[in-house]
VOGU-3710 file (C-alpha; in Angstrom, 3 decimals, decimal comma):
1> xxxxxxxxxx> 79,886/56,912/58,608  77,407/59,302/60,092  76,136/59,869/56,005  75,515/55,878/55,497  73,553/55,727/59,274  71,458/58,539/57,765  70,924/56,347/54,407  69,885/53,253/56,336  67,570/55,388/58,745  66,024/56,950/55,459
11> xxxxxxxxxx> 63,561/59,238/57,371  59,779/59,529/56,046  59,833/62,576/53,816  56,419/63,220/55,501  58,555/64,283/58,902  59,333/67,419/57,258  61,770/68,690/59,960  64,085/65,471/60,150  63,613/64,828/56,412  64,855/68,144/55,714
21> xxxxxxxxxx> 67,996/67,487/58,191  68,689/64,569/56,007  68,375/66,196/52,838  70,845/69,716/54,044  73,404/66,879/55,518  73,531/64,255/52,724  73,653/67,349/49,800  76,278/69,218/51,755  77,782/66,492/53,065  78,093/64,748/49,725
31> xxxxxxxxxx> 80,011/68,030/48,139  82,574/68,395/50,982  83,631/64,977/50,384  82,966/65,167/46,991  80,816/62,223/46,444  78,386/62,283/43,677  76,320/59,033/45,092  75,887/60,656/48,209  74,980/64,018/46,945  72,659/62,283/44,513
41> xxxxxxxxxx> 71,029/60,931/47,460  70,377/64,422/48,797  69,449/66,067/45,722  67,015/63,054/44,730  65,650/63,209/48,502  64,901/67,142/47,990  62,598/66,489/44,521  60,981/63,889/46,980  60,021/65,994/49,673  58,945/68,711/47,701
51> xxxxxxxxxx> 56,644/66,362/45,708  55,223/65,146/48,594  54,344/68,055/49,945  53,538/69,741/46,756  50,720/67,201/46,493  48,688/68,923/48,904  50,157/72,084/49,770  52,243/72,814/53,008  54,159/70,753/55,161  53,063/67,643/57,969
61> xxxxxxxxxx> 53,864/69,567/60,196  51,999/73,002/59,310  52,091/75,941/60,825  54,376/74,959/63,867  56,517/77,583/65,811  59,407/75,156/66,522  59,118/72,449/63,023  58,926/75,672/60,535  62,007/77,404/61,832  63,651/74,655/61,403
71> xxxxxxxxxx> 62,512/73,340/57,921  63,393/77,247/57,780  66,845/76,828/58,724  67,577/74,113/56,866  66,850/74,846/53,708  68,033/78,669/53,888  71,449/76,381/54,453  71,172/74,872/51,072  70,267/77,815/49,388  73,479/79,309/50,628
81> xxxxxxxxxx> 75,873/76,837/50,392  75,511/74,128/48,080  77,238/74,893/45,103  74,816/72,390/43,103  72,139/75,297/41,666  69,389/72,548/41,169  69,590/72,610/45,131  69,921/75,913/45,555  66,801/76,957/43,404  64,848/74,320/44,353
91> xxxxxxxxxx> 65,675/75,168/48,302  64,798/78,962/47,450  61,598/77,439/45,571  60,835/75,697/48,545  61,609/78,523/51,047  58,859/81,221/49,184  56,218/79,041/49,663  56,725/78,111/53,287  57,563/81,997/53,451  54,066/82,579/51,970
101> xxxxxxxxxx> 52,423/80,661/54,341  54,051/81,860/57,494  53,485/85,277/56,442  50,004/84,595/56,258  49,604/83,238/59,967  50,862/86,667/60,903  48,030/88,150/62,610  48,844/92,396/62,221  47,152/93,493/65,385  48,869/91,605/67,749
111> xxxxxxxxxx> 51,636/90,216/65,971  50,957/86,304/66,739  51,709/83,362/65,283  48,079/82,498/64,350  45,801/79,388/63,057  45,969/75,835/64,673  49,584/74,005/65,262  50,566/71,166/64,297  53,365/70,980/67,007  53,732/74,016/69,494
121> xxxxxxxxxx> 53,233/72,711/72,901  53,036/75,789/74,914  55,168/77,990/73,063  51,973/77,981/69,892  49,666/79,970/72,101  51,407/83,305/71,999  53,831/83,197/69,801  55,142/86,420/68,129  55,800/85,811/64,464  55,962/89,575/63,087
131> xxxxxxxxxx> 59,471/89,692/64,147  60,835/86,535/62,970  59,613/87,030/59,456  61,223/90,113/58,970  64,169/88,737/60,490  63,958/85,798/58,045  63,967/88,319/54,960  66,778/90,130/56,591  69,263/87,391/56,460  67,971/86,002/53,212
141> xxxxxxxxxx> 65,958/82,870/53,967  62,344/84,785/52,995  62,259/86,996/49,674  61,359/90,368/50,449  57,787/90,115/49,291  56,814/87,967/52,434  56,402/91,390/54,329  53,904/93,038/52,048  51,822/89,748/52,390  51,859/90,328/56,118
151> xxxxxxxxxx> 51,554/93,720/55,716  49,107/94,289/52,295  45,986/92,216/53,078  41,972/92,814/53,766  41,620/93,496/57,431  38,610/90,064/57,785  40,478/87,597/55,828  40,703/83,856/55,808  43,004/81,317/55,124  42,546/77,756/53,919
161> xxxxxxxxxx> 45,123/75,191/53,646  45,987/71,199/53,224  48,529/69,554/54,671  47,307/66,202/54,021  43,342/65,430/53,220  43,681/61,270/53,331  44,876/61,864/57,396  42,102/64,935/57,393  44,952/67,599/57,527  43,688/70,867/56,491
171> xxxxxxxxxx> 44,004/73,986/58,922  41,612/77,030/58,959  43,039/80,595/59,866  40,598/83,657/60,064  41,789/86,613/60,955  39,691/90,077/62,205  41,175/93,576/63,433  41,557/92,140/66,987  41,769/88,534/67,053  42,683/85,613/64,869
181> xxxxxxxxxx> 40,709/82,602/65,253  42,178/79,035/63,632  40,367/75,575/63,467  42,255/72,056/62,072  40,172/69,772/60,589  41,846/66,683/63,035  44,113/67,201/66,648  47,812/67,599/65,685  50,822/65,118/65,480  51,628/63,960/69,188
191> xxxxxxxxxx> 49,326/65,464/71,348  51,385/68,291/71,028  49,217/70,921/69,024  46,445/73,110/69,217  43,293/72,164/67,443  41,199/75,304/68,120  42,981/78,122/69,308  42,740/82,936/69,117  44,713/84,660/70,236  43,134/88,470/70,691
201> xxxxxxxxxx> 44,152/91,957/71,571  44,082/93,308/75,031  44,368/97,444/75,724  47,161/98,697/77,697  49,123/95,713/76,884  51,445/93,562/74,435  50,254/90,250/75,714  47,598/89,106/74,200  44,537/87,126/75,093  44,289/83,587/74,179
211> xxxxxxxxxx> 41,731/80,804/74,070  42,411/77,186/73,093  41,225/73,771/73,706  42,080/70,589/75,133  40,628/67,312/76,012  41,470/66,259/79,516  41,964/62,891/81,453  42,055/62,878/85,487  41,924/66,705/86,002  45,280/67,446/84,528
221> xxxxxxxxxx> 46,230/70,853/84,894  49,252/73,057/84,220  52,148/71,931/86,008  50,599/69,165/87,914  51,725/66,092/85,244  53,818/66,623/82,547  56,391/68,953/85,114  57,541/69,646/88,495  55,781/72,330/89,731  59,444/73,959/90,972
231> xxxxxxxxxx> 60,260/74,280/87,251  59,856/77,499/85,615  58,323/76,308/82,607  55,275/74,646/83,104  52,869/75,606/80,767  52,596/72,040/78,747  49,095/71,197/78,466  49,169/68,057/76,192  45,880/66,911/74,081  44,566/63,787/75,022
241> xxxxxxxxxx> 41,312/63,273/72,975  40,606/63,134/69,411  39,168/66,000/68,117  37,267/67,052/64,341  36,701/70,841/63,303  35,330/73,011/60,898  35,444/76,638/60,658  33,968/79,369/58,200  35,420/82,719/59,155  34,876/83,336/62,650
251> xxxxxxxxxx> 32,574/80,517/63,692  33,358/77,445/64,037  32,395/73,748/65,452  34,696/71,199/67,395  34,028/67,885/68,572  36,055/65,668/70,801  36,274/61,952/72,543  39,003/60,649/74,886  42,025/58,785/73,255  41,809/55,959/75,767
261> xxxxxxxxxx> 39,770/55,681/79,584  41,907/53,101/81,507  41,535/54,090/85,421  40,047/56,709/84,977  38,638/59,370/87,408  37,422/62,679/85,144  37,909/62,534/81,197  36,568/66,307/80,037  36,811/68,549/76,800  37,657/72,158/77,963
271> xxxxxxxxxx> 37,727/75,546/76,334  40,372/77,689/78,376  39,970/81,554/78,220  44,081/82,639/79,669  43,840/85,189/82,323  40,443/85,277/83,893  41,137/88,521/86,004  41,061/90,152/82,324  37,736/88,415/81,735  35,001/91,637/81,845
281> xxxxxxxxxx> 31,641/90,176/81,582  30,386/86,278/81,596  27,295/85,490/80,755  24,754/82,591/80,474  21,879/82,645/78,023  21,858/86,566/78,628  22,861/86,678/82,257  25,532/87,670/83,617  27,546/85,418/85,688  29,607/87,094/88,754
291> xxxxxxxxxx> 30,164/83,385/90,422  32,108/80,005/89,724  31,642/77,463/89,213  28,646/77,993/86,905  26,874/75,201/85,645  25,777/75,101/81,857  23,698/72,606/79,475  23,817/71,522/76,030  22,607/73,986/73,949  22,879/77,328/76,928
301> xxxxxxxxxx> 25,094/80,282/74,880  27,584/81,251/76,976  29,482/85,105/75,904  32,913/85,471/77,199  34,181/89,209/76,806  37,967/89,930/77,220  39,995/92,889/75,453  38,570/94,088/72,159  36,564/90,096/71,541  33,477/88,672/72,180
311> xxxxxxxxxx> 33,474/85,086/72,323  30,176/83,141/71,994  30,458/79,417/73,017  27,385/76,882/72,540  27,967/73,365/74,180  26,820/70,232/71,960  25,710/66,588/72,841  28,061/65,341/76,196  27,763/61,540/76,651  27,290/61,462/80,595
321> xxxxxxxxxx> 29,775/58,247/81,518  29,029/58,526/85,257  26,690/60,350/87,555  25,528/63,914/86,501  28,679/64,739/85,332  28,698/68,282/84,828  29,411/71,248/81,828  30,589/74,599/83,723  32,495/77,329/83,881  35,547/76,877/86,538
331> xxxxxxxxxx> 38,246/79,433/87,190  41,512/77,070/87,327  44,947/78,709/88,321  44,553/82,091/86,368  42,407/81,020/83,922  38,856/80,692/83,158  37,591/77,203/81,539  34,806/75,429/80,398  34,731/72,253/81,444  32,789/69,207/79,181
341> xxxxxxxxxx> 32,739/66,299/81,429  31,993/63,185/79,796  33,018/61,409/83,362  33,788/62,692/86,934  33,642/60,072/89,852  35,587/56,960/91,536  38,426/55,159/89,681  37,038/53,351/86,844  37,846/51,298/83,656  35,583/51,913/80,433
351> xxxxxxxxxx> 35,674/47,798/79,595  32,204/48,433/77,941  34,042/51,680/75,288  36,512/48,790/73,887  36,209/47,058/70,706  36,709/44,517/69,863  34,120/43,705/72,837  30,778/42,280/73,262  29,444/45,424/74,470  30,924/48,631/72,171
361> xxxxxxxxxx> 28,053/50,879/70,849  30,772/54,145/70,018  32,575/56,527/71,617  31,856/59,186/74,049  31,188/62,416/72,254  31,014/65,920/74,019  32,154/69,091/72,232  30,820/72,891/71,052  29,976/76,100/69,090  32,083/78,444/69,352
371> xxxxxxxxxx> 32,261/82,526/67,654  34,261/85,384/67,978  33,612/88,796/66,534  34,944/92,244/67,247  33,298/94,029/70,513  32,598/96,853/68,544  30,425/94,996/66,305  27,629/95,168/68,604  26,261/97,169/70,959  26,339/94,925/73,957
381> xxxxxxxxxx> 27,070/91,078/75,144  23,568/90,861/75,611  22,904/91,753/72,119  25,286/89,418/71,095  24,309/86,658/72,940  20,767/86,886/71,295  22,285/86,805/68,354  24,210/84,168/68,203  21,082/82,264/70,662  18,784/83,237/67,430
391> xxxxxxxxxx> 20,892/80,409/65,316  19,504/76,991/64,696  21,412/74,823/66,462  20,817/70,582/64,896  22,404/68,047/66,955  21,322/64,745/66,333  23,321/61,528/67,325  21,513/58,171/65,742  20,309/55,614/68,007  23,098/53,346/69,909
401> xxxxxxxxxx> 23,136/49,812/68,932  26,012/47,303/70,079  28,310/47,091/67,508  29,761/43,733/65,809  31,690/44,819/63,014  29,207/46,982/60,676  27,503/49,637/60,360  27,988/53,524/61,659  26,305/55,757/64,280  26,621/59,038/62,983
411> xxxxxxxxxx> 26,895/62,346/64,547  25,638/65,273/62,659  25,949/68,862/64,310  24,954/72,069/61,772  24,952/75,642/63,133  22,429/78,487/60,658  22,030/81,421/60,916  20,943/84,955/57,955  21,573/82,492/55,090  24,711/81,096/56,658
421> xxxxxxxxxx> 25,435/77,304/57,426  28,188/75,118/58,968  27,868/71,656/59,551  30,230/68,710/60,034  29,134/64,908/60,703  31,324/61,728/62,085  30,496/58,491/62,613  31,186/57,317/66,846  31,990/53,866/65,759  35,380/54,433/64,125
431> xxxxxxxxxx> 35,472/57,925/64,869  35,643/58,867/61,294  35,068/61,765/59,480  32,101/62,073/57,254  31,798/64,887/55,916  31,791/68,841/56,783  30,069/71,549/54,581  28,064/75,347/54,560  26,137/77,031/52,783  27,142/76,716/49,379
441> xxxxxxxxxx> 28,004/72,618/49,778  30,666/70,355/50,665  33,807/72,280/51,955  37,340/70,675/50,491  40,685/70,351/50,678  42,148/73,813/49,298  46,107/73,580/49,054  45,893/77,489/49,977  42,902/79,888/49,568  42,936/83,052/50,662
451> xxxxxxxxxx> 41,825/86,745/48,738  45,508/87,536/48,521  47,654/84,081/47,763  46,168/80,805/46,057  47,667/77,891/44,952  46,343/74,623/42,422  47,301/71,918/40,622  44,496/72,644/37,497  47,174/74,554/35,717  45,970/78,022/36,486
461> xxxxxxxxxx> 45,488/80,015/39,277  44,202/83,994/39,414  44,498/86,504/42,554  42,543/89,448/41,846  43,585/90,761/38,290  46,721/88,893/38,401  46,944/84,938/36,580  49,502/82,188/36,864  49,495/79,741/33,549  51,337/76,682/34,142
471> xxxxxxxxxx> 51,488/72,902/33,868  50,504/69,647/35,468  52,157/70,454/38,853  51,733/72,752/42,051  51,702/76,251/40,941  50,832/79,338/43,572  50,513/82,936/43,164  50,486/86,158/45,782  49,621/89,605/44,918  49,880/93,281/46,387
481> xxxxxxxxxx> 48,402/95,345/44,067  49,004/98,332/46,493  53,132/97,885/46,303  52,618/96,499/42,657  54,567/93,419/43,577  53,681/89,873/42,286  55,035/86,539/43,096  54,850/83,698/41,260  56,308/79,965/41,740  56,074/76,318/39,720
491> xxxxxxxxxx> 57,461/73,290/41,518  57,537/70,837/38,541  59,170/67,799/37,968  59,389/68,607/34,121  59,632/71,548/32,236  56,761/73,153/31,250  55,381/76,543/30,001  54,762/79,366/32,245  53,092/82,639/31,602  52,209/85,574/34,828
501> xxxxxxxxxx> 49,919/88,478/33,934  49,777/91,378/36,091  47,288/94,422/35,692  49,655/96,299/33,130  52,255/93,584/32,005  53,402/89,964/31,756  56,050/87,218/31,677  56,200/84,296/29,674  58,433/81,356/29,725  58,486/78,604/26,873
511> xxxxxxxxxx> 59,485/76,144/29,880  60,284/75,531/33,473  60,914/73,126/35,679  60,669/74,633/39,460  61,055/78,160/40,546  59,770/81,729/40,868  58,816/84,601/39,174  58,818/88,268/40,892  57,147/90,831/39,042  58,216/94,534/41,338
521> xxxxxxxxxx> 57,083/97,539/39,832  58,132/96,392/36,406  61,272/94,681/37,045  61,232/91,138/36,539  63,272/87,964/38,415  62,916/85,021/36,733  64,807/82,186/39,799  64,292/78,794/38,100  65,748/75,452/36,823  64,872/73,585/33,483
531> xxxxxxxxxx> 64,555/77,097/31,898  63,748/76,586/27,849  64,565/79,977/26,101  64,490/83,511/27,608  61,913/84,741/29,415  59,990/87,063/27,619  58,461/90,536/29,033  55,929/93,123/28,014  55,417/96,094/29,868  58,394/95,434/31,908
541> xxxx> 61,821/94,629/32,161  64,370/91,518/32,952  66,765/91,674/35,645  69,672/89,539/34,658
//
């Protein structure tokens, strides 16, 4: 009974976390009562989610603290019990690339589970991750390589991925010796991720620093809405604007507008810096700031310096809704924020922001420029702060006109600096993205780039001197030259041929269907389905 209600409810394979609850239910359900239409269900529901997301390149719901473990957990429990070994390879398929990925949110220094969240409500902004990986290869879900990609990797190293480029869904992670910072290219699923968000080291403690983001309406605050304040965990802070990002290393640009004003008293995009009494040095335009609130305008660069980061924020265009409403610095609770009023007065409803209506001319805009580097990369804040003051900052909003059904009023924000560009544009009618680029052209929607782990659909992919052959599907490869470990995977729909060279050897398969190849040291592990002939090995040999 509980098997048919999950048939008729048929989850989205696009809610990774349920769909994959479905799919470890109906295939092991199906075997213990020994039902081939059932298990064909589950089986047939697997290939589907895996396509899906194969399209593109990691789950819906990327990088999440609480969705991964348990797409984790899941399909570590097919790999171990089914007794079908389509399910069981494809689930261990399946399980190396999300392992890839985690790994490479790892950020060494202070352990964190870094880049922007899908879904993470509080528990995203300082979560450890070191542990849990290893833990994960320990009992079997991860393959052992997942360590050396957390562990074998340039220090300044960035990560690109997709989740879903027709819904905008790509996630940026950089990551430096201290920090980690991580940019989506849209807000998260629910209101319940973070969009923008480092974490960064701190001496003389575990606990890192953190900055994130968060559009605001009516002066929430932590604790004061979404909980009692006589719970003990009240550190949900959910998003409530719409937000579009870009990042190239460690700069980056967000912009934000409320999801809805209905009585309304504030409505604000803020940047929050946790734990202001480990805030050094503030300053504004190259002064240092020793009092808040301090007010700041479009344009000012503000330098926030906290544990071994520097932290260079430039506010952009902030549609005033109200009276003077104000950009500054604010110590709230513990923290330190930067506040982006777009309104801040008496109770009001924003009749003249709806459309359809007679008086709509596009949303309120308000967002900001933000960079991180290393403290010891420069000599001072001040020197910094010149720096980053010496960029060109362009934004340019076209001229408002009252909307009645056509047209756009586009937004266009660029930050340049020593031969470097960044520049996104959206249009304030719809809200849509236009387009986002640097210095070499139109940035796209990678499925994963990074200098140690790629993945494609061309049929070929290369990480360093190491190259993946394969066919008309997703195909990814990872590489630690130092260990002289390689790992390889295909997630096909139809066999096709595979070959892996590594600096000194190679593998080649006459066909495959889904699977991986490990190349350690010599000794190769072919883990596949649809497998035409015997691999084949030079310089190396085959473990049975």
């Amino acid at each position: 009974m509980g098997l048919d209600a999950t048939k008729r409810l048929d989850v989205s394979p696009g809610y990774t976390n349920i769909a994959l609850f479905d799919i470890e239910n109906t295939c092991l359900g199906g075997e213990l009562l020994q039902d081939e239409e059932i298990l064909a269900r589950g089986r047939q529901k697997l290939v589907q989610w895996m396509a899906l997301t194969d399209q593109f390149g990691i789950p819906f719901e990327y990088n999440s603290p609480t969705y991964t473990g348990v797409a984790i957990g899941s399909l570590s429990s097919l790999a171990k019990n089914s007794k079908d070994p389509e399910i069981r390879v494809r689930a261990r398929t399946a399980l190396a690339r999300i392992g890839l990925s985690v790994a490479l949110h790892v950020h060494p220094s202070t352990g964190c589970w870094a880049g922007p969240h899908s879904r993470a409500y509080s528990g995203g902004l300082s979560s450890k991750l070191h542990n849990r990986v290893v833990s994960w290869v320990k009992d079997g879900s991860f393959p052992s390589w997942a360590i050396d990609a957390m562990q074998y990797r340039p220090e300044r190293m960035q990560v690109a991925e997709t989740a879903h480029p027709g819904f905008n869904m790509g996630i940026t992670t950089y990551h430096s010796p201290s920090f980690a910072l991580g940019v989506s290219t849209t807000e998260g699923l629910g209101g319940q991720g973070n969009s923008l968000i480092s974490q960064f080291r701190r001496k003389g403690t575990n606990d890192p620093g953190v900055l994130y983001s968060r559009y605001l309406i009516n002066d929430k605050w932590i604790g004061t809405f979404f909980h009692p304040t006589d719970r003990t965990t009240t550190d949900d802070l959910m998003q409530e604007g719409k937000f579009y990002g870009v990042q190239q290393g460690p700069q980056a640009i967000a912009l934000y507008t409320p999801v809805e004003l209905r009585y309304t008293t504030s409505a604000k995009a803020t940047l929050i810096c946790r734990d202001r009494k480990e805030v050094d040095e503030i300053l504004v335009n190259g002064q240092r700031i020793d009092e808040l609130p301090a007010l700041v305008s479009p344009g000012d660069t503000v330098v926030i310096c906290s544990g071994d980061a520097m932290i260079a924020i430039r506010p952009l265009t902030c549609t005033d809704l109200g009276h003077q409403s104000p950009i500054q610095l604010v110590q709230l609770g513990d923290d330190l924020v930067l506040e982006m009023y777009n309104y801040k007065g008496a109770k009001k409803v924003f009749w003249e922001l709806q459309w359809p209506g007679g008086f709509f001319k596009g949303v309120p805009q308000s967002g900001f420029y933000v960079e991180m580097v290393e403290r010891s990369d420069y000599r001072s804040a001040a020197e910094f702060s010149r720096v980053v003051a010496s960029g060109k900052l362009t934004d340019v909003t076209e001229a408002p006109f009252t909307y009645a059904g056509e047209g756009e009023r586009l937004w266009t924000v660029e930050y340049s600096r020593n031969d470097k560009t960044l520049g996104i544009e959206v249009d304030l009618i719809k809200w849509d993205l236009k387009r986002r680029w640097n210095e070499e052209g139109p940035i796209g929607w990678p499925m994963l780039e990074s200098p140690i782990a790629r993945e494609t659909r061309t049929g070929q992919v290369t990480v360093g001197d190491a190259k993946l052959q394969y066919g008309k599907e997703a195909g990814w490869l990872f590489g630690a030259p130092e260990t002289k470990r390689w790992a390889a995977g295909y997630h096909g729909l139809t066999s096709a041929p595979l070959t892996l060279t590594v600096p000194g050897g190679k593998v080649e398969i006459d066909g495959i269907t889904a699977g991986t190849v490990f190349w350690d040291n010599g000794k190769v592990t072919v883990d596949a389905i649809g497998l035409q002939g015997k691999p084949r090995v030079t310089g190396g040999q085959l473990s049975e």
